[in-house]
C-alpha positions as CSV (number, residue, x, y, z in Angstrom):
1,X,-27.6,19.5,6.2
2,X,-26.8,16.5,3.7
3,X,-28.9,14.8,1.2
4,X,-28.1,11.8,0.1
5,X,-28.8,9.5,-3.0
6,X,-27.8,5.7,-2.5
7,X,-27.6,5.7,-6.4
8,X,-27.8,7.9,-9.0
9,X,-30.8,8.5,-9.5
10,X,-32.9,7.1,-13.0
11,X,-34.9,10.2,-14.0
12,X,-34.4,11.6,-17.1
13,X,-35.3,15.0,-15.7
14,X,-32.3,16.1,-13.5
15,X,-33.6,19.5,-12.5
16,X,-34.9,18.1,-8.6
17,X,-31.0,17.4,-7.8
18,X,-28.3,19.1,-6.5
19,X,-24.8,17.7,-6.5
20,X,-22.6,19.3,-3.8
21,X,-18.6,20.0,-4.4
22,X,-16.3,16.6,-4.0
23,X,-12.5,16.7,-3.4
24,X,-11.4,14.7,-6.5
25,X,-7.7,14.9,-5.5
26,X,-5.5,11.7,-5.0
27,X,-2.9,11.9,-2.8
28,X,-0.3,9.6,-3.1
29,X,3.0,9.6,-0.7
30,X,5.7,6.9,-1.0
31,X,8.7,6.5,1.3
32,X,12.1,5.3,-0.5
33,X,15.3,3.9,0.6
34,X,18.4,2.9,-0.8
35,X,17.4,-0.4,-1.9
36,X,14.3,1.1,-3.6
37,X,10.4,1.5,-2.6
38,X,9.6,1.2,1.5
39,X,6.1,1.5,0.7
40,X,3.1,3.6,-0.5
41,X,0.0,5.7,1.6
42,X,-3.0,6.8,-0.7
43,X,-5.8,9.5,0.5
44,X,-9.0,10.0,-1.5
45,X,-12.2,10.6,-0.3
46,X,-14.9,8.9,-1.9
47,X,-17.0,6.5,0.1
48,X,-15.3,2.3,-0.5
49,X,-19.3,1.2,-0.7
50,X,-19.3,-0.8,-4.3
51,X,-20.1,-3.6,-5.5
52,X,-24.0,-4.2,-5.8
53,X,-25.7,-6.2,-8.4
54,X,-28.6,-4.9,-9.3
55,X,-30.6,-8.2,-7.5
56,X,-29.3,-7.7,-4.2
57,X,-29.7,-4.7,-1.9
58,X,-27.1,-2.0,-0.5
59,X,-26.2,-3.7,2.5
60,X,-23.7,-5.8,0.4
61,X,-21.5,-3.3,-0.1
62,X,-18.2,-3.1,0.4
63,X,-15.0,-1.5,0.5
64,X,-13.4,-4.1,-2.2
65,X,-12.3,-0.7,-4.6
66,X,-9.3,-0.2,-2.0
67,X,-8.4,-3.8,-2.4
68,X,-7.4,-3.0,-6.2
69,X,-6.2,0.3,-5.8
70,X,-3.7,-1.2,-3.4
71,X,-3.1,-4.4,-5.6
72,X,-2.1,-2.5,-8.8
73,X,0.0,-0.1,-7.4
74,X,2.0,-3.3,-5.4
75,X,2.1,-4.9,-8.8
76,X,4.0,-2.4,-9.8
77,X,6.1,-0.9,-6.9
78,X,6.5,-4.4,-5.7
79,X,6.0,-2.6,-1.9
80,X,3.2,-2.8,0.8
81,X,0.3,0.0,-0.6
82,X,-2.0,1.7,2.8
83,X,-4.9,3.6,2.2
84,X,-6.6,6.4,4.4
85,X,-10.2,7.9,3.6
86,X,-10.4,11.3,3.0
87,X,-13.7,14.1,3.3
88,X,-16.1,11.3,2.3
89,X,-19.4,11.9,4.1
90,X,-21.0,13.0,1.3
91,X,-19.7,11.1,-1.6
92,X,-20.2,7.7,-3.2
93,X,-19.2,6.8,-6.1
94,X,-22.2,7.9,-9.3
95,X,-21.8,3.7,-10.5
96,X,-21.3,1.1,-7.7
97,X,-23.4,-1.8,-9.4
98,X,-21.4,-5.1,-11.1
99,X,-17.6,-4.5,-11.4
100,X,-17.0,-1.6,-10.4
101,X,-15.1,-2.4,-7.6
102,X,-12.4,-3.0,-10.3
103,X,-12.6,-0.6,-12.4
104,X,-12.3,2.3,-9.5
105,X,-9.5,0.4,-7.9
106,X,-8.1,0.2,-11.0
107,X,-8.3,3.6,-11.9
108,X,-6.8,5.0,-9.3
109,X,-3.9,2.7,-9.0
110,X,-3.2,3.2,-12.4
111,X,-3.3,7.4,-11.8
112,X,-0.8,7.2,-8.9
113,X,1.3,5.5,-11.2
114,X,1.4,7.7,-13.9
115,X,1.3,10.4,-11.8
116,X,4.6,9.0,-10.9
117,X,6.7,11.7,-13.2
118,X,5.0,14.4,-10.8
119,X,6.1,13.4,-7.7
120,X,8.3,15.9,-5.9
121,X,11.5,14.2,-3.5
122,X,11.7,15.0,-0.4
123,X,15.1,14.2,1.6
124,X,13.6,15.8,4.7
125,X,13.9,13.0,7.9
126,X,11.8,15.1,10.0
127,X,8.5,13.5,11.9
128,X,6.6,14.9,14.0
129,X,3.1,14.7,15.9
130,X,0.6,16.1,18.6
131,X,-2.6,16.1,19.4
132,X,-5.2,18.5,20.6
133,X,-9.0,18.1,22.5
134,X,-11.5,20.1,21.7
135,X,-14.8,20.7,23.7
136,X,-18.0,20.2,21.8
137,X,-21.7,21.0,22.6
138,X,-24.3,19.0,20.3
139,X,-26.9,21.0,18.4
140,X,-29.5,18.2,19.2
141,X,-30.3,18.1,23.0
142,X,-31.5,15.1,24.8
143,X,-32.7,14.2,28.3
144,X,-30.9,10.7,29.2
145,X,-34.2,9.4,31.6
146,X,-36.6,11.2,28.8
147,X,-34.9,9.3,26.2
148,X,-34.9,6.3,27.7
149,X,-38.6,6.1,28.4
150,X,-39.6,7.4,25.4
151,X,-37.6,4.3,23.3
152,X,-38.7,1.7,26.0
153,X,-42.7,2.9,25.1
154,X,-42.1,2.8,21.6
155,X,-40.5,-0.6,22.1
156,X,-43.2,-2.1,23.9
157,X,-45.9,-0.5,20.8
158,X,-44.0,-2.5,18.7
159,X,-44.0,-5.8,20.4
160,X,-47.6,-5.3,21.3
161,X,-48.4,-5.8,17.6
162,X,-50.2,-8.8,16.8
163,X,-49.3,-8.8,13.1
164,X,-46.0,-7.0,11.9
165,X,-47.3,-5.4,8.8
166,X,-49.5,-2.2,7.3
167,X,-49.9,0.9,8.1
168,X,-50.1,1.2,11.5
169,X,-47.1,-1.2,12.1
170,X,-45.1,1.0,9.5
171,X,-45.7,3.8,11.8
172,X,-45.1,2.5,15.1
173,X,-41.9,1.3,13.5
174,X,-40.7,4.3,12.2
175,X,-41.3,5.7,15.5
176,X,-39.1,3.4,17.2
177,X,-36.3,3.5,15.1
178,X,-36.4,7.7,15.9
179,X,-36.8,7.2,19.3
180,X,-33.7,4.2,19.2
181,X,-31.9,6.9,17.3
182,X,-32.8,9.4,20.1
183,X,-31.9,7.0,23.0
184,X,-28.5,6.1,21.3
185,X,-27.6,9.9,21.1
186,X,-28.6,10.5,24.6
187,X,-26.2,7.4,25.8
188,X,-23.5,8.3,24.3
189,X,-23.8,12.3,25.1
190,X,-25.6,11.8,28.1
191,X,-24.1,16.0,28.9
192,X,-24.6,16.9,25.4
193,X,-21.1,17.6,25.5
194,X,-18.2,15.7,24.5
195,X,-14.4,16.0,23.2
196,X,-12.9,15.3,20.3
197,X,-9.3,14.5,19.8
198,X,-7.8,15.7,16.8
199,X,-4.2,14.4,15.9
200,X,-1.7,16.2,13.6
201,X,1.5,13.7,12.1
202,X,3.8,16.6,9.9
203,X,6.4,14.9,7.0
204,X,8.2,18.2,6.5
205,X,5.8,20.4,5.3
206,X,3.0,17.5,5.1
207,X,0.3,17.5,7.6
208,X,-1.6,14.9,8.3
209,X,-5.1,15.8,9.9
210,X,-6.9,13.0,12.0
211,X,-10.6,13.4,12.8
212,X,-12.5,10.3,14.6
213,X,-15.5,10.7,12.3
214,X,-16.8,11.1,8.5
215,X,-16.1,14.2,7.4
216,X,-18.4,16.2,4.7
217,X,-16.7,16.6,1.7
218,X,-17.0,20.7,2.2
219,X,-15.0,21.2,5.1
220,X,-11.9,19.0,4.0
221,X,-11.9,21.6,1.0
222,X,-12.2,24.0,3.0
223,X,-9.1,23.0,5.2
224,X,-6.9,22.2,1.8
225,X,-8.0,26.1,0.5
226,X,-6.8,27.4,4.1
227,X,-3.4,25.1,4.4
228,X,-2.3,23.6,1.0
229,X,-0.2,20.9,2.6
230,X,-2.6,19.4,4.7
231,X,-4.3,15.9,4.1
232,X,-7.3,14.7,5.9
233,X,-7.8,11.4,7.3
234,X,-11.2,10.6,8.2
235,X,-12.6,7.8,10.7
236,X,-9.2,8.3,12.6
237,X,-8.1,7.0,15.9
238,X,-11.7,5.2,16.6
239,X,-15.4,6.2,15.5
């Protein structure tokens, strides 16, 4: 179970909240040749949704913090910079009002070049890759025919309404958007089964794991504590 804040919250008071673990770590790989830097690949997981002033709502976020991680570090490697989203399906960034698209691109552009004395050569040309499907059951169960009637009544209570607004509208409409919710699930897992293809790409002892989904913040630390040299890549291969 996740809960979420859109942003942090205002009370003075913080004893209500919880704030789970995050993976804070920047992973930075760049591939050099003779004639100097190839190019760059950064991994961090924190959600790209910034950039909100504080008149407009959250649906005009973006993912603009990549853009200037991936400008400064060009800048100064003068090579093409890619990025790949860690364990970020429970992490936003605590400020993502005015600038601070800028200021967390910048940040962590400017870490992966300082953290540029750390980096450790490797001379290995090795690559490698597989993948594996594995056979899932969802915890929620739905009935495709159920489902479908269910969001089709809903529907039609919405429609029916001659004025779209108090409380009885409010409730027919939150009861449609579950029962959308309910119907989408049951479309897409119409068995309540499906597979998930997870792909492995090693770099000598560097492995790269691809899940086609957010991941929660808990199980890519989890997967670091277990193997040291792996990297997740969220949202991998499709959605």
């Amino acid at each position: 179970m996740v809960e979420m804040n859109l942003l942090y919250p205002e009370d003075e008071d913080m004893a209500p909240y919880t704030f789970s673990p995050v993976d804070d770590e920047l992973t930075v790989h760049r591939l050099v040749g003779e004639d100097g830097h190839q190019a760059a690949l950064l991994n961090f997981g924190c959600h790209p949704v910034t950039g909100c002033s504080p008149e407009e709502d959250y649906y005009r976020f973006s993912a603009d913090y990549i853009y200037y991680a991936r400008q400064t570090i060009s800048r100064a490697w003068q090579c093409p910079v890619l990025f790949t989203l860690g364990a970020a399906g429970d992490a936003v960034p605590i400020n993502r009002r005015g600038d601070c698209r800028q200021r967390i691109g910048d940040v962590l552009g400017q870490s992966t070049i300082l953290a540029e004395r750390l980096f450790q050569n490797d001379v290995s040309a090795s690559l490698s890759a597989d993948s594996i499907m594995v056979e899932v059951e969802t915890i929620i169960k739905t009935d495709p025919a159920t489902a479908e009637a269910e969001y089709e009544e809903a529907r039609q209570e919405v429609l029916a309404q001659k004025e779209p607004k108090g409380e009885t509208y409010r409730q027919l409409l939150n009861t449609f958007r579950h029962k959308m919710m309910v119907c989408s699930r049951a479309r897409q897992y119409p068995e309540n089964r499906t597979q998930i293809n997870i792909q492995f790409m090693q770099i000598d002892k560097t492995v790269f794991v691809g899940l086609p989904f957010e991941v929660l913040a808990e199980i890519g630390l989890k997967m670091k504590q277990r193997f040291p040299n792996s990297v997740l890549v969220s949202c991998c291969g499709g959605y």
